[in-house]
N, C-alpha and C positions, 0 to 999 in steps of 0.2 A: 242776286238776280230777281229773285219775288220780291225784294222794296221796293226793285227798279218799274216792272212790271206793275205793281197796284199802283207804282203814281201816274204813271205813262196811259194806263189801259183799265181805269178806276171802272167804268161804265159796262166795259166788256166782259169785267171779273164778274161784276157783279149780274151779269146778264145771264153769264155761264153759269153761278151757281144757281140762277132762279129757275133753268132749262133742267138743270141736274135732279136739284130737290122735286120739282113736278114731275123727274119724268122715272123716279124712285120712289118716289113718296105711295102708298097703298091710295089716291084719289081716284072715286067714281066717279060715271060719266054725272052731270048735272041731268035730271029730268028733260029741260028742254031738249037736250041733244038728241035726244033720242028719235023723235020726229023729223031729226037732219039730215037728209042722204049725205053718208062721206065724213060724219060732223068730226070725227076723230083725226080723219087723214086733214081736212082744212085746218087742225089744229093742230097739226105738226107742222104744216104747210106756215103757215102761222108763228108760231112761236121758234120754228127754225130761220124765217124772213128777218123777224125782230132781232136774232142772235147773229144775223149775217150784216145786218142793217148796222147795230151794234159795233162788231169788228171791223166794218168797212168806214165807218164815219172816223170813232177815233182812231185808226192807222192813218186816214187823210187828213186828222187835225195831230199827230204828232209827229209827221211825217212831210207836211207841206214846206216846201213849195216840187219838192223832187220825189211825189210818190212813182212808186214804182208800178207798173201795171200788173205785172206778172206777181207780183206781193198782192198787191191788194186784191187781188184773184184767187191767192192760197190762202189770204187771212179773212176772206169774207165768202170764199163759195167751198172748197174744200176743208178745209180747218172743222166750220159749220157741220158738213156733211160727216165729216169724220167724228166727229163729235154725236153725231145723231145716229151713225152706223156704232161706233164703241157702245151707247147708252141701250140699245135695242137689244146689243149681245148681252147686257150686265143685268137687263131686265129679265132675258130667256133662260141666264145660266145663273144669275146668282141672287133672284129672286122667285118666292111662291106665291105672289098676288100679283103679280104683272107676268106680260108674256112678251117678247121680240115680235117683231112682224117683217119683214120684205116690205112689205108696201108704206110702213110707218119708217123705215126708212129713206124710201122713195120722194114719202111725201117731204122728208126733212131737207132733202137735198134739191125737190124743187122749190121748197120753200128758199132755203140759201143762193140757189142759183137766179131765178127771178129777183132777188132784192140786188145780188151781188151787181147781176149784168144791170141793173139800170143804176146801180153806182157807179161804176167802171165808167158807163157811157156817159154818166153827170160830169165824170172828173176828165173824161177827154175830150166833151163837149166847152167847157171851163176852160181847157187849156187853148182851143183856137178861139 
């Protein structure tokens, strides 16, 4: 089932571990952020968009011409989210340089939802 999955969802694997490794990895904020109202939360917002963008394109390019809506809704807005809610718990509990947040949740899930819903809307706009 994971040979089937890295050939199917090559882009999305790989999107997943670049989300994982960043968001376990000990990395500091960069100087510039610092002067950013928010710069962390757009950067969840951000990098959970790209993970959602990600899932939602190739499910519509291995899946066309019969995607389903309500899939590509769990595999590009909740999947995303759940993924960005599990990563926040493993940072608060089973890491000592990183901390979980609520809101860096928050921000994950509106990051996924914003990319997801104007997928959705691309792919039912396309279909009339």
């Amino acid at each position: 089932m994971l040979t089937n999955c890295m050939k199917r969802y090559p882009l999305s694997l790989l999107a997943f571990l670049v989300v994982v490794v960043l968001s376990v990895c000990p990395i500091g904020a960069p100087e510039f952020t610092r002067h950013v109202p928010l710069a962390d939360k757009w950067t969840h917002m951000v990098m959970y968009g790209f993970l959602a963008a990600t899932f939602c394109f190739e499910y519509v390019r291995v899946h066309r011409p019969s995607v389903i809506l309500l899939r590509l809704l769990s595999w590009g807005v909740v999947l995303p989210a759940l993924i960005g809610g599990a990563l926040e718990l493993i940072q608060n509990y089973c890491t000592t340089y990183r901390s979980g947040e609520w809101l860096d949740f928050v921000a994950d899930s509106i990051g996924a939802a914003i990319v997801g819903a104007i997928v959705v809307l691309y792919v039912v706009c396309k279909r009339k």
